[in-house]
N, C-alpha and C positions, 0 to 999 in steps of 0.2 A: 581648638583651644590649646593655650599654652601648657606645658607638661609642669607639676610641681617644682620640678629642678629646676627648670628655665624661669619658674614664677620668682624662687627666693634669691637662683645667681643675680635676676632685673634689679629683686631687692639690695641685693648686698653688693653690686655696682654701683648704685645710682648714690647712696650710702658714702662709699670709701669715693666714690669720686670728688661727690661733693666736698667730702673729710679734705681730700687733697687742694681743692681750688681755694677753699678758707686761709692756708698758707699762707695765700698773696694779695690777702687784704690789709688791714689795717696795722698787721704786725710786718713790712716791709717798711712803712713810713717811720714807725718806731724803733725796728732795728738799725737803718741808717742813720740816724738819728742819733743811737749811741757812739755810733762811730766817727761823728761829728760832719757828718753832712748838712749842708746848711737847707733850707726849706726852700730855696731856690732850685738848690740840684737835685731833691727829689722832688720838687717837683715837675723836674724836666725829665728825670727820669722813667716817671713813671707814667707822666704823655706820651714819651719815647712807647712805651706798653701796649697803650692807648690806640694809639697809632697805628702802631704794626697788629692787634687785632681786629680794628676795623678793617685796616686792608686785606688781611687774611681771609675775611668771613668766605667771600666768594670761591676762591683756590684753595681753601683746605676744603671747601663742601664739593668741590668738582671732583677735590682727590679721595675724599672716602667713597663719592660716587663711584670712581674707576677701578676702587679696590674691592675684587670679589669678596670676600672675607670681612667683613666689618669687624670682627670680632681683633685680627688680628690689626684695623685701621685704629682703633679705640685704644690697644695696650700698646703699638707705639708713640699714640699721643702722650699717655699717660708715663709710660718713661720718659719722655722727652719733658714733661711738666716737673717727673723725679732729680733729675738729670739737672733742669735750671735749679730748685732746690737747694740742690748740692754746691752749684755754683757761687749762691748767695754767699751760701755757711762756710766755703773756702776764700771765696773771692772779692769781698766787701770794697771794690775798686769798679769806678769810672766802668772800664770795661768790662769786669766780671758781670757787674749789676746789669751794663746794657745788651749784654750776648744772654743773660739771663731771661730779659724782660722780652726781648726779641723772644728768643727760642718757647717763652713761655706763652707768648702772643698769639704764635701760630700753632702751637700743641694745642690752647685749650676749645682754639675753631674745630678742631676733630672731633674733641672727645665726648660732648654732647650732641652731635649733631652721629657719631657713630652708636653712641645709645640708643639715639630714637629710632636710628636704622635698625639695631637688633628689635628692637622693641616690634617695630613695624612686621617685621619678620615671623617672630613668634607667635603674637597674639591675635585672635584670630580678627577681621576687618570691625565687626562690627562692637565686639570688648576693647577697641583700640582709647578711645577717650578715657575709660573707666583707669586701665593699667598708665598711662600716662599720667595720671591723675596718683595712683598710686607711687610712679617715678618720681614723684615731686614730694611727695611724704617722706621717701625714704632718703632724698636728698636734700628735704630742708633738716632733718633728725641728724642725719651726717655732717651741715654743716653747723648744727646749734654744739651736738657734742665737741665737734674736732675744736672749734673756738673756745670754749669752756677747758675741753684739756691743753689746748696752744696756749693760752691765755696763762695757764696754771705753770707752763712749763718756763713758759717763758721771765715768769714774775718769782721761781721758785730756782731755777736750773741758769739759763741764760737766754738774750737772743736766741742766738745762733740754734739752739734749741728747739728750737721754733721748724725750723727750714730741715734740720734732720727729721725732725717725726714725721715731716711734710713727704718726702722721699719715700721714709719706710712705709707711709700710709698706699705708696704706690704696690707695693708689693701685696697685700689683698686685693685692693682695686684689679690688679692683673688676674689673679686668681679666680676671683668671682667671675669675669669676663671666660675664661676657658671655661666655666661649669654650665657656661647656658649653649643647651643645645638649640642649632639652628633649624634645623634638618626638618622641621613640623613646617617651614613656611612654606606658602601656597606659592605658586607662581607670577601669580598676579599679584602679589602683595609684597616681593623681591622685586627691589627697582631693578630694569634691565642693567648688565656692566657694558659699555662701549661708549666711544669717545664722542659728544653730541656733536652732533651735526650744526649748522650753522641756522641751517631753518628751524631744527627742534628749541635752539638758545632763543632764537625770536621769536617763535610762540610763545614758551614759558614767560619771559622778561615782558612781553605785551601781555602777557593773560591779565583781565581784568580783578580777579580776584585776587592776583597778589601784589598789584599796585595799588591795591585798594586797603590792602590789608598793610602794606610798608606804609603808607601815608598814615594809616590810622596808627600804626604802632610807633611811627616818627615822634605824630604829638603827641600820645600818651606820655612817650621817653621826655619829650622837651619838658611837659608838664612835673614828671615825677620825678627824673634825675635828684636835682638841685634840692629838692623839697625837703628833705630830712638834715643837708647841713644846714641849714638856714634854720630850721626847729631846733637844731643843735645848740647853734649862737642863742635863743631864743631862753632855751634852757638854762643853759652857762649862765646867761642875766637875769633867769629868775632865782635860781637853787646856788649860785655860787662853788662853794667847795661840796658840796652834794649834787653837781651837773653827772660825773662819771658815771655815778652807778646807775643814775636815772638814765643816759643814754646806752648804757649795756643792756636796761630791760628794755629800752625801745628797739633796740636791734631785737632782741632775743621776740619781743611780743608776736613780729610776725612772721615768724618763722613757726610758730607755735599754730597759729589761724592758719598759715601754706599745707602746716602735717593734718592740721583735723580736718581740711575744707579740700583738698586736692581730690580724691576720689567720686566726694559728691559731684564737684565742679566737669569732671570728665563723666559722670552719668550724663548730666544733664545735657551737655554737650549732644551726648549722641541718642538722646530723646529727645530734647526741644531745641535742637539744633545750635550752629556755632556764633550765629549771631546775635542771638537773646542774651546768649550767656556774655559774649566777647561785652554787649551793653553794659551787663550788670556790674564787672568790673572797671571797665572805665568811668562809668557815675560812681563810683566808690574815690576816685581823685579829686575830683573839681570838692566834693563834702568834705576830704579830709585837708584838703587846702584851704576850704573856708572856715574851717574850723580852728586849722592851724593860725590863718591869719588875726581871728576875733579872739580867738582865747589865750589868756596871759599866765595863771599857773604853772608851773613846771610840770607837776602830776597828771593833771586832765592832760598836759601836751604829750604826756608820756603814753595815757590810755588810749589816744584821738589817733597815733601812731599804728596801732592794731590794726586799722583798717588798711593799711599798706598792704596785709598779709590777701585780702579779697584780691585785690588788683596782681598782686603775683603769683598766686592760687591760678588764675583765671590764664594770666600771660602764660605760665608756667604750659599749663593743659593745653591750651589751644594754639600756643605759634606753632609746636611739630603736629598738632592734628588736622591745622588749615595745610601747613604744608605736603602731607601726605594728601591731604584730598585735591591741592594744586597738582601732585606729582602724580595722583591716582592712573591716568589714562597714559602720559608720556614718561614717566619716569624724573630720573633728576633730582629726588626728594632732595640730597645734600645742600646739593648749588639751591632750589629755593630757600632752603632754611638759613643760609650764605646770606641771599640776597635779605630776604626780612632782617639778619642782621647787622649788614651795614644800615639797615633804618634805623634800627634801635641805636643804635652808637651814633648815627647822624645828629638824632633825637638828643641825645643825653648830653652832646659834647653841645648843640646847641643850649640845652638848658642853664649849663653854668654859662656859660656868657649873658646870658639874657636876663638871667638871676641878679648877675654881677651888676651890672649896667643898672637896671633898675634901682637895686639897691643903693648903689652909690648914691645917685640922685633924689629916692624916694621915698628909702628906707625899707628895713627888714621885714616889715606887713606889708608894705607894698610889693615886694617880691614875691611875698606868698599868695597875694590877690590876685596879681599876672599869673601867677602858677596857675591858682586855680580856676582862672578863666579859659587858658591852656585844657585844663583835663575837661572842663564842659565843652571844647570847642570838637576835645577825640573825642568826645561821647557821640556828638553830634554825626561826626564825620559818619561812624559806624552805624548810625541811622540812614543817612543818606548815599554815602558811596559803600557800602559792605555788601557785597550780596554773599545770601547763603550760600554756603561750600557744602555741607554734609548731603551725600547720595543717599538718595529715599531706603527706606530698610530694605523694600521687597528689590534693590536695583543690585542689593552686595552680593 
């Protein structure tokens, strides 16, 4: 079992990391934006982002694998995410922005996939769902604050304000990362460090349970990407000059359902196994798509959004808990958790085009009826192609 200290540093990592990734969301569009960037160039800029993360997933998860130390794999992501930051709030230029976006592309494939590796480490095999569960509490609370204060600084102070606090938030994040001892983990539960072999890549990359699980996680992403701008514009035409604050609590709403449902969701995991559970959240899409599609108020579209929070409750706990139990017998945890995320960005970057396309021709309910045929069809998949990954309790 994890030691106290190791239990609150998990916490107060998972916390300030999240604090940090908030940075480079919706306040980079805005800030370029005062700097008179046209909506062209960001949004090439920030495919450019896009881009170099998907490509990343694979090679930054091979290189935390190769790195004994995880702890020290995670704080140089993390300065490297401080570092672009920096760049933004000095260098609001063509290139500053894209050495930025790049540099921030490939840091932040490390620094969640070296979390789940301490995580892996410390607690013991069979509390592994529970505390991941709890990693997601403490990282949707990291990012609902750091947005709330980003938000505050940025609308009070300036921009650029924004991108420093993002930086300095790197400095606890480090912090917390040294205070968790590793030293409790078992051996079997430390992926082996050495460079795989050519036959061990094609075992894992065939292992049926995580082409099973990237395909299901593909169309979950195709489904749910898109799903919330599209409720957005939905908004905007119902509530007019009151759309803003309505879409800040739909952000906020499932972040709130991620902190109180993440724990439970990691029990259940590791009592009634990963595929019941992996079910329950994907049937939480295909509902909040049809919901979204039929219902026209602003408010209900506002409350119908909650339900986001089941489905990344659910993602959240169980892509590193399938991963750990892909990687349980060979190792490799990184590189799988890599490979499930080029699905997910396959998925998403699919969604908006497929969104687009519809929409032009069929309109903005009609985009959300595709969505939500999409999440019935992952639902489906995880019925049919998913097999159980969790080892029986008496096999830990």
């Amino acid at each position: 079992m994890a030691s106290r200290r190791a239990e609150l540093g998990l916490d107060a990592v998972n916390f300030f990391a999240a604090a940090v990734q908030t940075g480079f969301g919706p306040f980079i569009a805005v800030y370029l934006t005062l700097h008179h960037w046209t909506g062209l160039a960001i949004g090439a800029i920030l495919s450019l982002g896009t881009i170099v993360a998907m490509a990343s997933q694979i090679p930054a998860g091979a290189l935390v694998d190769a790195m004994a130390n995880k702890r020290l794999a995670g704080a140089v992501g993390l300065t490297a995410i401080g570092f672009s930051a920096l760049l933004l709030a000095a260098l609001p230029t063509q290139f500053g922005v894209g050495v930025a976006e790049i540099l921030h592309g490939f840091a932040s494939c490390m620094v969640n996939p070296a979390i789940a590796a301490i995580t892996l480490m410390v607690v013991r095999r069979d509390l592994l769902g529970e505390r991941l569960g709890r990693n997601m509490r403490f990282a949707s609370l990291g990012n609902g604050v750091a947005a709330a204060i980003m938000g505050a600084a940025g609308f009070w102070l300036s921009g650029v304000s924004v991108f420093i606090l993002t930086a300095l938030l790197v400095i606890p994040a480090i912090f917390s990362l040294a205070s968790i001892e590793t030293k409790t983990a078992s051996a079997s539960q430390a992926a082996p460090v050495h460079r795989p072999t050519f036959q061990e890549l094609r075992a894992l990359f065939l292992d049926r349970r995580l082409l099973s699980f990237m395909a299901c996680q593909a169309l979950f992403q195709m489904a749910d990407a898109a799903m919330l701008p599209y409720v957005g514009r939905k908004i905007a035409a119902e509530a007019g000059q009151s759309a803003n604050p309505l879409i800040a609590v739909a952000l906020v709403l499932p972040q709130i359902v991620v902190a109180l449902l993440s724990p439970a969701v990691g029990r259940a995991a590791e009592s009634r196994g990963r595929r019941i559970v992996l079910m329950v959240g994907f049937a939480s899409e295909p509902i909040r798509g049809l919901l979204f599609a039929i219902i026209s108020p602003a408010v209900p579209l506002v409350l119908v959004q909650a339900l986001d929070g089941i489905g990344a409750a659910v993602i959240g706990v169980l892509l590193p808990l399938i991963a750990a139990d892909i990687s349980r017998e060979r190792g490799h945890f990184n590189l799988a958790m890599g490979a499930i995320g080029v699905a997910v960005g396959a998925g998403a970057a699919a969604s908006t085009a497929l969104a687009g396309t519809i929409d032009q021709f069929y309109g903005n309910d009609s985009a959300l009826f595709a969505l939500a045929g999409i999440g019935l069809l992952a639902t489906a998949a995880v019925w049919l192609l998913m097999p159980e990954s969790r080892v029986a309790p008496d096999a830990v």
